[in-house]
VOBA-1610 file (N, C-alpha, C; in pm, whole numbers, padded with zeros to 5 digits, always signed):
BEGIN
Unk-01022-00245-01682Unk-00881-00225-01659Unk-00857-00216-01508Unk-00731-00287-01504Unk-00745-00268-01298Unk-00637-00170-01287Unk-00638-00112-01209Unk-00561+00024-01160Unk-00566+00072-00995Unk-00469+00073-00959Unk-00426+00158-00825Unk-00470+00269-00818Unk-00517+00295-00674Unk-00603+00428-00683Unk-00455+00528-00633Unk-00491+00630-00639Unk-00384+00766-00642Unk-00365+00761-00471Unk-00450+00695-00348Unk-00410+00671-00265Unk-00288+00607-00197Unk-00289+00501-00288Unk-00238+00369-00289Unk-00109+00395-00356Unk-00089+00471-00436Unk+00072+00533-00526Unk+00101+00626-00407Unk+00035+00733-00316Unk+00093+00816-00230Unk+00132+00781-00097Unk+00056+00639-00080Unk+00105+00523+00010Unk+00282+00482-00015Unk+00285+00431-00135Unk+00389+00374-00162Unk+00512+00501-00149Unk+00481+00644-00198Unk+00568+00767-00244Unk+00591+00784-00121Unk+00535+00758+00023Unk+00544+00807+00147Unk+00628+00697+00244Unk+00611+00576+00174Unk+00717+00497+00226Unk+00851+00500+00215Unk+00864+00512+00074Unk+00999+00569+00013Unk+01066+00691+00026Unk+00974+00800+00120Unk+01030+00961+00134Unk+01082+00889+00290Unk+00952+00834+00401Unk+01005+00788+00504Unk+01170+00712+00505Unk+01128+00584+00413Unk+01269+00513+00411Unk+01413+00627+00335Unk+01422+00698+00318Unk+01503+00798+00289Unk+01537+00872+00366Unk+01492+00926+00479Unk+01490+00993+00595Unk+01588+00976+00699Unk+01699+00983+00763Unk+01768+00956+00855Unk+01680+00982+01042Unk+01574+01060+01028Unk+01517+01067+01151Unk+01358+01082+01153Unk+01285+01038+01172Unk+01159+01061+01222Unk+01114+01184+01089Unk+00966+01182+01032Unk+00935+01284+00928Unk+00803+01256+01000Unk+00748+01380+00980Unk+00619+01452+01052Unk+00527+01407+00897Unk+00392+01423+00913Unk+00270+01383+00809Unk+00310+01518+00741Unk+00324+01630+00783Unk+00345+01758+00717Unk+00439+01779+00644Unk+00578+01682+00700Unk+00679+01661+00612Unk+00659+01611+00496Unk+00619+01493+00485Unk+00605+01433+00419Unk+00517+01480+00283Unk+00421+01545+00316Unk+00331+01618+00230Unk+00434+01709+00147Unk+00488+01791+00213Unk+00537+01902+00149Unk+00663+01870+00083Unk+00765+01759+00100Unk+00834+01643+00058Unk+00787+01588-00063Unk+00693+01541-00046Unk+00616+01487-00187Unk+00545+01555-00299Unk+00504+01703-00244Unk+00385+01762-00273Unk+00285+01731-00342Unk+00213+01689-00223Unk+00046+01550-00180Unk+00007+01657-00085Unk-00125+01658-00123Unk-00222+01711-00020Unk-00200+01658+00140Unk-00185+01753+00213Unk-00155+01715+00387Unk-00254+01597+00448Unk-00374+01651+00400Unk-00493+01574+00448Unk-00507+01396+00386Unk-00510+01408+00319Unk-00405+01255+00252Unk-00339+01215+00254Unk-00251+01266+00280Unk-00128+01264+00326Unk-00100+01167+00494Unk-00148+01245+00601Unk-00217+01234+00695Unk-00310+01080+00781Unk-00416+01071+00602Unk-00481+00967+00635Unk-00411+00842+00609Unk-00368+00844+00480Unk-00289+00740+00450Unk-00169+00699+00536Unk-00121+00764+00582Unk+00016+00737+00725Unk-00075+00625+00834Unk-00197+00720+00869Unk-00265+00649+00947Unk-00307+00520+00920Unk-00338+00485+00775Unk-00355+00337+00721Unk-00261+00284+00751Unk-00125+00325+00693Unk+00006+00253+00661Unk+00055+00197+00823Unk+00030+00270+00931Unk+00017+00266+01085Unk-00030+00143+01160Unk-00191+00184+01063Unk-00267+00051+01134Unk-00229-00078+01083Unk-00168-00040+00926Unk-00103-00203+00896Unk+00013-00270+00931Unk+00086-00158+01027Unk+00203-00204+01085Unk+00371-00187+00981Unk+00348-00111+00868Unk+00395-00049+00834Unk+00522+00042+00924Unk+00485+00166+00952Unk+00536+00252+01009Unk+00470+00222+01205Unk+00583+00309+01218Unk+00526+00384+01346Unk+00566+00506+01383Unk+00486+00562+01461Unk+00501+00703+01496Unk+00506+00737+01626Unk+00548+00857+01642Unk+00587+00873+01811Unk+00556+01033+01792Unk+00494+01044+01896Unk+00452+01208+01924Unk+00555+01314+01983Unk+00574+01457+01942Unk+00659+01516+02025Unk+00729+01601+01915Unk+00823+01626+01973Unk+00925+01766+01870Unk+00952+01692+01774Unk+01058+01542+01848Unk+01155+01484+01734Unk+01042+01349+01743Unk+00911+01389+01731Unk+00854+01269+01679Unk+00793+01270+01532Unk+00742+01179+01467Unk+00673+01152+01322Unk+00672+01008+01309Unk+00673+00972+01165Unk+00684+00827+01146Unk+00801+00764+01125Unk+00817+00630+01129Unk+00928+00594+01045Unk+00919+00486+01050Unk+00979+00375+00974Unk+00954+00196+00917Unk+01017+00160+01002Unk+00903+00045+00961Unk+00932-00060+01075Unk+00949-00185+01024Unk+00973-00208+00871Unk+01037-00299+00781Unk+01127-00193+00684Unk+01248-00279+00618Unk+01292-00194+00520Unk+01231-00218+00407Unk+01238-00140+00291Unk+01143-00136+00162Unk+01121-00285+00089Unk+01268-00338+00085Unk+01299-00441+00044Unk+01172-00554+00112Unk+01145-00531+00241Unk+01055-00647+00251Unk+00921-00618+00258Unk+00883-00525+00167Unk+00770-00457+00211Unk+00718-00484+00045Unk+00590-00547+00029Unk+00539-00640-00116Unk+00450-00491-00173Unk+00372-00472-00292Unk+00322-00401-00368Unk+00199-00410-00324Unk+00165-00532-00349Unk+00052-00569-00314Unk+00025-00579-00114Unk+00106-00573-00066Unk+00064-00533+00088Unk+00013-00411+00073Unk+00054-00318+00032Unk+00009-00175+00063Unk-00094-00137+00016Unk-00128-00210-00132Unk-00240-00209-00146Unk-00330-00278-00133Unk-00347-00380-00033Unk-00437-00450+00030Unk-00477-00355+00178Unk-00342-00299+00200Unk-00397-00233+00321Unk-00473-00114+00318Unk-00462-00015+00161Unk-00511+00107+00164Unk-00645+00078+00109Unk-00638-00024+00003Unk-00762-00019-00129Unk-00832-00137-00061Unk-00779-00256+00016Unk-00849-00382+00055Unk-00789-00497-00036Unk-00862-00650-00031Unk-00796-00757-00079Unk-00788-00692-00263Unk-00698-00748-00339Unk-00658-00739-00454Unk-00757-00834-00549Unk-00817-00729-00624Unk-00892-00875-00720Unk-00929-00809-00842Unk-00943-00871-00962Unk-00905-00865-01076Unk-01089-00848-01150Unk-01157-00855-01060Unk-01281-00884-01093Unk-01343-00807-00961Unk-01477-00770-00931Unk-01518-00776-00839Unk-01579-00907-00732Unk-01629-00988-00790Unk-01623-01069-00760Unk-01473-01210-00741Unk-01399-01105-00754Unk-01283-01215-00699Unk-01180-01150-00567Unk-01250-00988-00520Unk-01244-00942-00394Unk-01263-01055-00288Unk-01200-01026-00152Unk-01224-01101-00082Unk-01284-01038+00047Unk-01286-00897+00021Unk-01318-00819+00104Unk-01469-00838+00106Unk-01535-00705+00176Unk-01665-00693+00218Unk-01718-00587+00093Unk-01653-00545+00040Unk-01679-00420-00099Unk-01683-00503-00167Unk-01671-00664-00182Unk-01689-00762-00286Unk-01842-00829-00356Unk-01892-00770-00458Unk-01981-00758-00496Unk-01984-00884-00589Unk-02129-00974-00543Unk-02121-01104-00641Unk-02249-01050-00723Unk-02238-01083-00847Unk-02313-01056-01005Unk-02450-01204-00975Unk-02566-01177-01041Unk-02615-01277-01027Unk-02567-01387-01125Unk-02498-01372-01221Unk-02438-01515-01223Unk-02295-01597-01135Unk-02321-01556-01018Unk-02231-01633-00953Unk-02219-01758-00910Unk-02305-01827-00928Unk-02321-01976-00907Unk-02295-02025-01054Unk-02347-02014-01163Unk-02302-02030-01274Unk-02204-01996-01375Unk-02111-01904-01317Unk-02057-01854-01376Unk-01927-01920-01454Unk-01894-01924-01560Unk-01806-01981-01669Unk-01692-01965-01650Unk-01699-01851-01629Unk-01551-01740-01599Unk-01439-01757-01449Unk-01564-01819-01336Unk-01514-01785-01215Unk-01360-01868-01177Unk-01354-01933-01256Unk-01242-02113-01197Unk-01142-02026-01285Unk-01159-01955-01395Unk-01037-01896-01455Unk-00987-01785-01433Unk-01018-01723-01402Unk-01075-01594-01323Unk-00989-01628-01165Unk-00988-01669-01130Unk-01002-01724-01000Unk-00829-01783-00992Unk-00802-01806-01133Unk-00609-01873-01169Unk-00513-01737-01213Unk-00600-01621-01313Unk-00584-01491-01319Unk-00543-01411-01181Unk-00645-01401-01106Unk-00644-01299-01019Unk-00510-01367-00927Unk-00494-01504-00889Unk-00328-01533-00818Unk-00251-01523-00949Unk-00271-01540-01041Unk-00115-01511-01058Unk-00077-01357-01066Unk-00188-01260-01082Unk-00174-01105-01062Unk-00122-01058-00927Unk-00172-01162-00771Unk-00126-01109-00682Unk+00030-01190-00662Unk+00048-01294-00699Unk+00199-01349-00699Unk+00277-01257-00753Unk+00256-01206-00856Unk+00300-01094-00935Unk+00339-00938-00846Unk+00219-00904-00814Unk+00223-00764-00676Unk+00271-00823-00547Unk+00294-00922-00559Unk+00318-01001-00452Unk+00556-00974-00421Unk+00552-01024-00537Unk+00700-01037-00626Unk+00775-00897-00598Unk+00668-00808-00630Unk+00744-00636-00664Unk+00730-00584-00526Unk+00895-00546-00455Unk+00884-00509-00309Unk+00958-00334-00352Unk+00886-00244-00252Unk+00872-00125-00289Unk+01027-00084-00302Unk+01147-00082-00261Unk+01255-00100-00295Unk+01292-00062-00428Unk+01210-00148-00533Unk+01248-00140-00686Unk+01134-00052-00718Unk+01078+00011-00653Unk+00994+00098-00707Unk+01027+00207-00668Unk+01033+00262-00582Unk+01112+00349-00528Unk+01209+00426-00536Unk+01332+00330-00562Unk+01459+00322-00631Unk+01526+00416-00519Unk+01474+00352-00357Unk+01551+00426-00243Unk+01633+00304-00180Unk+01719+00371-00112Unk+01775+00241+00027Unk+01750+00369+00133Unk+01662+00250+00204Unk+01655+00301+00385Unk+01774+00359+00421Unk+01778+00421+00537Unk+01860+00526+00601Unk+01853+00484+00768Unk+01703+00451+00781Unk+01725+00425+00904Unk+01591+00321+00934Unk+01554+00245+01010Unk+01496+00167+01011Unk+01493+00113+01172Unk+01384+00154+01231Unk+01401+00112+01374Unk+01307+00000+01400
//
């Protein structure tokens, strides 16, 4: 069964507290906003950061805040950026955690497998956090 890790849902819950926000929200905000562990809280901002997601600014009236609105922001981005490439198999990872089985040269499965796993990310691809959320941005710099 494929499933989103609880990272990757507090990714998304932190975009949608951000995009709700009229000013800048601190990692601490946000935690206690959501009530999500700080420290996860924290790291995951820092993912969402490095993927260009958010940005943050240090200081009194600093924290994070988007740098797309929800609407253009895909399902599957966020979780490519927290969990890595999307794949339906391990071997249909594209990442470096992508583990090939020794039947990978032979394998029966891989060419179908392989039509599966795009139409799953066209799919996460389709769903922009917006409708998941069920926020409209506030502010968006």
């Amino acid at each position: 069964m494929m499933r989103v890790n609880k990272v990757s849902e507090y990714g998304i819950l932190a975009l949608g507290y951000i995009g709700g926000q009229v000013k800048a929200v601190s990692a601490r905000q946000v935690s206690e906003g959501l009530q999500i562990p700080y420290e996860i809280t924290a790291k995951t901002l820092q993912k969402l950061k490095d993927a260009g997601f958010v940005n943050s600014t240090k200081g009194t009236n600093g924290g994070y805040i988007l740098v797309s609105p929800l609407s253009q922001i895909s399902f599957a981005q966020i979780v490519d950026a927290i969990e890595g490439p999307i794949g339906i198999t391990e071997c249909m990872s594209d990442g470096p955690q992508a583990k090939i089985c020794s039947r990978h040269e032979s394998c029966e499965l891989k060419s179908g497998m392989k039509k599966v796993n795009q139409r799953v990310r066209e799919l996460l691809e389709s769903v922009k956090l917006d409708e998941l959320t069920n926020k409209v941005e506030t502010r968006i710099k």
